[in-house]
N, C-alpha and C positions, 0 to 999 in steps of 0.2 A: 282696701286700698283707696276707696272713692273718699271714704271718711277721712284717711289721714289725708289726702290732698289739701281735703275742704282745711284740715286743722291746721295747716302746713301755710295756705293762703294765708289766713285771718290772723298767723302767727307775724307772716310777713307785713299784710296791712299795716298791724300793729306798731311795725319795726319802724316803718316808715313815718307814722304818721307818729312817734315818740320822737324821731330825728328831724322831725318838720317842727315840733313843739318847739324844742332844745334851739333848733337852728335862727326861728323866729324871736324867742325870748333874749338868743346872743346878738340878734340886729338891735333891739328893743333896747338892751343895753348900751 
């Protein structure tokens, strides 16, 4: 259970810091 959490965060991180990329790249434009 401890393990999927951990994988569950880092999936999240991920999610977030791809929609920060995206979000920054659409200001940039």
């Amino acid at each position: 259970m401890n393990g999927f959490y951990k994988y569950f965060r880092v999936a999240i991180g991920k999610g977030i810091m791809l929609i920060g990329t995206s979000t920054i790249a659409d200001t940039l434009e």
